[in-house]
C-alpha positions as CSV (number, residue, x, y, z in Angstrom):
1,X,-0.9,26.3,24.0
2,X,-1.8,29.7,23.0
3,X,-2.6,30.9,19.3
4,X,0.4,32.3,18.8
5,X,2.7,28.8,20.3
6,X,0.5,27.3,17.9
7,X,1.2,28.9,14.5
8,X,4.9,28.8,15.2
9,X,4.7,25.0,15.7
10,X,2.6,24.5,12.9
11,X,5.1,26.7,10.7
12,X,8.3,24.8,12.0
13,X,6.6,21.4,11.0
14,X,5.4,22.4,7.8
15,X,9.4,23.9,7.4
16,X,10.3,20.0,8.0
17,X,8.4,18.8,5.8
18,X,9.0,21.0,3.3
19,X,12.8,19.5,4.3
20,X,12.1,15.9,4.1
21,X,10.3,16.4,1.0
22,X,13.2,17.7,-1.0
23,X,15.2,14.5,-0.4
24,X,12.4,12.3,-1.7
25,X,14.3,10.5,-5.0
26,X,11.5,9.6,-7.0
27,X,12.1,6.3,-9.6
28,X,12.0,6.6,-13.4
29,X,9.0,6.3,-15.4
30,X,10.1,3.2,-17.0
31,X,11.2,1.4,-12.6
32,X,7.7,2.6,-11.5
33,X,5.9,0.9,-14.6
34,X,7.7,-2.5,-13.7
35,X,6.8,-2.2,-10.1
36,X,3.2,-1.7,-11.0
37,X,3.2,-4.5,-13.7
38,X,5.4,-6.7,-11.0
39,X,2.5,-6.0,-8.1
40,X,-0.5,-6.0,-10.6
41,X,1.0,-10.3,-11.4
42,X,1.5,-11.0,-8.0
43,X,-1.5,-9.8,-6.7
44,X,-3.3,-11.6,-9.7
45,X,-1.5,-15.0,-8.8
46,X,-2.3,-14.7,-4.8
47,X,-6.2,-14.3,-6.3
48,X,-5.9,-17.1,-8.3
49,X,-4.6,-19.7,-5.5
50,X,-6.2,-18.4,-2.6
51,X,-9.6,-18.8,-5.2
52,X,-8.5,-22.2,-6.2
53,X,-8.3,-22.7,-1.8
54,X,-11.3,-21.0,-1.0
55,X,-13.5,-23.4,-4.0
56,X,-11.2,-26.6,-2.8
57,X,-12.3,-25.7,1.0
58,X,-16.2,-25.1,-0.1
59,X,-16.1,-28.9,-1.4
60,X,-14.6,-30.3,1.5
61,X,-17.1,-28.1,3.9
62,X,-20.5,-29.9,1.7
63,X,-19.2,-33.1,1.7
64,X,-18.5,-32.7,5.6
65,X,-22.1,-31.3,5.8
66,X,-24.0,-33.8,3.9
């Protein structure tokens, strides 16, 4: 592909993008806070069990070992 092929591709796809952009709808302040607070709990209660599995498993691994 010469130089000049080049820039025109790179000029149409930046165009598209430029397209697809514009249709992005972006969510309220208030629907993006709750989504964050909503992911920040579930996240925090997948920590919590997968902790409370990983300390259960440790236990049965030493008594296993001894």
């Amino acid at each position: 592909m010469n130089p000049v092929e080049w820039i025109g591709s790179a000029r149409q796809y930046l165009h598209e993008v430029g397209v697809e952009y514009r249709k992005i709808t972006w969510p309220q302040q208030k629907e993006a806070a709750a989504g964050t607070i909503g992911v920040i709990v579930v996240v925090t209660i997948i920590t919590v069990v997968l902790g409370f599995v990983d300390f259960g498993l440790a236990e049965v691994m030493k008594k296993v070992l001894e």
